[in-house]
Structures are given as structure tokens and as C-alpha cells.
N, C-alpha and C positions, 0 to 999 in steps of 0.2 A: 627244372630245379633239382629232380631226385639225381639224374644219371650226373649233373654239374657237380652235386653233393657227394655222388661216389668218388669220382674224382678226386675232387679234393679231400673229401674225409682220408682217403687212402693214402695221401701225401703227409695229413695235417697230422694223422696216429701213427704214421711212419717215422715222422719227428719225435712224436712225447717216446715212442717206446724202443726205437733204436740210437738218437742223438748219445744216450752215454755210452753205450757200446761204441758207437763212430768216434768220438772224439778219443777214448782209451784207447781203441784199437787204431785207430790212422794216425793221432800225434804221439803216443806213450805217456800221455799225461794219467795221474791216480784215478782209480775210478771217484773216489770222494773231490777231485777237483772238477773231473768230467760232469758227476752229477750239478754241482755246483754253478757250473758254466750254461748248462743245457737249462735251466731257470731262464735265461732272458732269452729263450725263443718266448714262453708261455708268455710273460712282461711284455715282450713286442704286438704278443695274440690278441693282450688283452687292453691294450693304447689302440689297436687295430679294430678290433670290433667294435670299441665306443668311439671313436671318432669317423670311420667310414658310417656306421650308424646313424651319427647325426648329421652327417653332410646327406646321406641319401633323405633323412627324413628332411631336412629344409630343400632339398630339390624335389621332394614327394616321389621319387624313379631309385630303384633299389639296380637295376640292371647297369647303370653307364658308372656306378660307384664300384659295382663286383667287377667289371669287365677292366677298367682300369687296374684296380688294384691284383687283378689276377695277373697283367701284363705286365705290372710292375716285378711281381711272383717270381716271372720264368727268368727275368735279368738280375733279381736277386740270388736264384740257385745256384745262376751260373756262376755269378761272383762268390758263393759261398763254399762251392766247388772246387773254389780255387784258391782260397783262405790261406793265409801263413802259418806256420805255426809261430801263431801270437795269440793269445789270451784276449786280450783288448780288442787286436781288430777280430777275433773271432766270436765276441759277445756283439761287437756291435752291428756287424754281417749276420747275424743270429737274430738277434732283436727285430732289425730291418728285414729279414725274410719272415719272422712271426707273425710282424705287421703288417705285412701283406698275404698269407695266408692263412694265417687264425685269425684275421680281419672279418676276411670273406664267409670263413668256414666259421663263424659266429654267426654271423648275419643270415646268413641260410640255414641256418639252424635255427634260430630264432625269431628273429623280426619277419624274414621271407615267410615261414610258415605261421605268423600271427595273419600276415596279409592276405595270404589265401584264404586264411577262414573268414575273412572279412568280406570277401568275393560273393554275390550277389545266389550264387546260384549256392553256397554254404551257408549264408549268412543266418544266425537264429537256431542252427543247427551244432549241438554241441558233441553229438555221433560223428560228424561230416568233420566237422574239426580234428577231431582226434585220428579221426581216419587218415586226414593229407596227412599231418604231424606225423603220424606213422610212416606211412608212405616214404615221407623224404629224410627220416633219421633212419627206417629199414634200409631202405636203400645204400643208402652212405654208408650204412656199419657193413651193408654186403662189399662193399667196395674194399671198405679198411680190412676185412677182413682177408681178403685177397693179396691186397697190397701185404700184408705180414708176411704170407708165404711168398710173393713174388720177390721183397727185399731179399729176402736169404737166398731164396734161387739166383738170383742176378748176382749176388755180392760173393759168392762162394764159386760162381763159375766169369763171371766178369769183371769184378772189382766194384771199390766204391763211387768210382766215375759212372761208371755205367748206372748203377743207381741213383745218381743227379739227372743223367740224362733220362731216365725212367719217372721221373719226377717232373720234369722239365713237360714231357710228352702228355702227364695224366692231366696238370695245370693247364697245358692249353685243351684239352680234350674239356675242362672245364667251359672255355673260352668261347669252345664252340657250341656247346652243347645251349648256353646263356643269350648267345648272338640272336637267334628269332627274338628271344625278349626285348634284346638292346634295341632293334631293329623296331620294335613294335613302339617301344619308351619314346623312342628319339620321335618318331614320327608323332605321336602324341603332345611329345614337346614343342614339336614343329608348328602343328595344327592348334594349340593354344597358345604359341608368340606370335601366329597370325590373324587369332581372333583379337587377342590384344591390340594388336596394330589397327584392325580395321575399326575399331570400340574406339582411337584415340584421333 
């Protein structure tokens, strides 16, 4: 969860603190309308985070809600990537990639590290808790903090294409990093729709 959450943090603080820069600089729009527009990434983060949330808690499995929603992610960038200059469709390509990566990057921030310390070998233990919490928001800010200088280096010698594909790259790096879990989840799922069946 920590290296998943470098990942993505470095995507998700790549959006809040370069989005008005990108949209001023790649369409010529005001910086006051830029800032204005980059609002409905946060709006999509945050429909994203509470409704992935609750579908993962009614399935009790946090990993097969992130791994989707992350794979929806990388086909959002690319369509965002490639935005018009339009206002409209560039809020709602904006929104729809929030909602699938401040989705994610809520829920591993939050809910995923409530769930660790609920883990058997933490449980009762309010040092231990704080400890993971640590662990997986250090981690992630080392990441984001990365991704700041890597944005400007990519975008100053490559362009802003290259920067979606740089993005593109770190979300599925997320993907993979998640997959032992999904792996672990599903088989779990598996093995209690089977105990079900033999109980009926």
C-alpha cells in the first residue's frame, strides 16, 4: 500500500499544484479562469473517495475497488490528454479523472490505513497504528515530492504529453504494486462464495 500510495500521491499532488499552470499555459485561458476550472478535479476526488469507499465497504475487499478505479485512471489521462480546448468538456474529463484518482488516493489514505490497524498482529496497539499511518502517508509524500521535480524536468525538456504519459506510467505502477493484494482479496472472495454454496 505505501509504494501504491507513492504512486499515486505523486500523480494526485501533481494535479492540485500544476493543473493551473497546465491549463494557462497549454490553452491561453486567464490564470483566474484556470484556477476556477482545476476545482472540479478536487469535486471528482471527492464524489470519488466516498462512493468507491462505500462500495468497497459493502464488498468488505478495499483492493478489487482501487484496482479498477485505477484502471479506469490511466484511460482517463489519456482522454484528458487530449481535451479540446473547451471549458465544458475539459471540467468534465477533469472531474471524471479526479474520480478515479482522488478516489483511490483517499481511500489509501484513509480507510486502507484505519484497516491495518485493525489487523490482528496491531490491534489494541495505538503506537503500531500510528506507526503504519506513518509509513503509508511518508511514503506517498516521498513520492509526491519526487513527482514535483520530475513534472518540471519532463515538461521543460519533453512537453506536456510526455507528462500524461509520466502519469499514465506511475498509475499503473500503482496497479502493480496493489495486485498481490487483489490476488489475495479475490481468492478470499472465492473461498467464502464456496463455503456459502456448500452451507446451502
Amino acid at each position: 500500500y505505501s509504494l501504491a500510495y507513492a504512486c499515486l500521491k505523486l500523480v494526485n499532488y501533481s494535479f492540485f499544484f500544476w493543473l493551473p499552470f497546465y491549463l494557462s499555459n497549454n490553452y491561453g485561458w486567464k490564470e483566474a479562469e484556470a484556477d476556477r476550472l482545476s476545482v472540479w478535479y478536487d469535486v471528482g476526488g471527492i464524489i470519488g473517495g466516498t462512493l468507491q469507499g462505500l462500495i468497497s465497504d459493502f464488498m468488505g475487499k478495499r483492493a478489487p475497488v482501487l484496482v479498477f478505479s485505477l484502471a479506469m485512471a490511466m484511460g482517463s489521462l489519456v482522454g484528458y490528454s487530449r481535451s479540446p480546448n473547451d471549458k465544458l468538456i475539459n471540467a468534465v474529463i477533469l472531474a471524471t479523472t479526479g474520480f478515479f484518482i482522488g478516489g483511490p488516493s483517499n481511500m489509501i489514505s484513509s480507510a486502507i490505513s484505519a484497516d491495518l490497524g485493525r489487523q490482528d498482529v496491531l490491534r489494541g496497539s495505538q503506537e503500531a497504528l500510528a506507526t503504519v499511518t506513518g509509513i503509508v502517508d511518508g511514503t506517498g509524500s516521498i513520492g509526491a515530492a519526487v513527482g514535483q521535480y520530475l513534472v518540471s524536468l519532463i515538461e521543460s525538456r519533453l512537453g506536456w504529453m510526455s507528462v500524461f504519459y509520466f502519469f499514465i506510467v506511475m498509475t499503473g505502477g500503482s496497479v502493480v504494486f496493489i495486485t498481490p493484494l487483489l490476488v489475495r482479496e479475490l481468492r478470499d472472495m472465492w473461498r467464502d462464495r464456496q463455503a456459502l454454496r456448500h452451507q446451502l
